[in-house]
Phi, psi and omega in degrees: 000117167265321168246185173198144195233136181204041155287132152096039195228028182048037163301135184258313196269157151223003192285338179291343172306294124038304168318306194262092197277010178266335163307103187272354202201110167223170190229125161207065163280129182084028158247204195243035194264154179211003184202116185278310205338309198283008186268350194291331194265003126340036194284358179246046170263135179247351172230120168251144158223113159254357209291162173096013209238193176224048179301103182226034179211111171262350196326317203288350198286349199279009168255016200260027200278061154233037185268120186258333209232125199165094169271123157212079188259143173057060172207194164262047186277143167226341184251094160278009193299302194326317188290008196288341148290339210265088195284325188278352188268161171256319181224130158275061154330073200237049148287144148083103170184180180235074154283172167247293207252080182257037164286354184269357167264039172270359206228015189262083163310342154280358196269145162275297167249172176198123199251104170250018188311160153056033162226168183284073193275134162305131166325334191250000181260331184278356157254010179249354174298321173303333185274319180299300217293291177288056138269326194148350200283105203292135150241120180254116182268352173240000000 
């Protein structure tokens, strides 16, 4: 099995996940997950969907770097660093969460869109969306 799709299924738990390292593609949009860890041992995923969750600690995502795809849109984030390695992704998803501070995705250079509506961004992260943009980058604010 390479994906899995479990949206919408009032999930809590995820550690039974934990297991399936062959998985490039899981989706578990729209549960009740807060606690990611066990998604961390997951190194061949190339597409993630968490959004819709009650996500507000990403660190296990920082070994996922063969991630190209990471919806974590409508959850509770504020540290966006873990990601700062993951050099392969092209598209990001962070709306409606409370970043502030997106420098640590200055370096993610493959990226293409980047969805950041609806969060409290710094004057120095909304001029640093300006610097994406003339990279190439859709960064979308609403």
């Amino acid at each position: 099995m390479s994906s899995l799709w479990l949206d919408d299924n009032q999930i809590s738990d995820v550690s039974a996940l934990g297991g399936l390292t062959n998985l490039t593609e899981l989706h578990l949009w729209s549960n009740q997950i807060s606690d990611i860890s066990a998604l961390r041992k997951l190194t061949n995923l190339n597409r993630l969907r968490l959004g819709v969750n009650q996500i507000s600690d990403i660190n296990a995502l920082r070994r996922l770097i063969s991630l190209e795809s990471l919806v974590l849109n409508v959850n509770q984030i504020s540290d966006v660093g873990p990601l700062a390695g993951i050099t392969n992704m092209t598209e990001l998803v962070l709306s409606t969460n409370q970043i502030s501070d997106i420098s640590s995705l200055a370096g993610l250079t493959k990226l293409t869109e980047l969805w950041l509506g609806e969060n409290p961004l710094s004057p120095e992260s909304k001029a640093l969306v300006e610097t994406l943009r003339g990279r190439g980058v859709n960064v979308e604010l609403d």
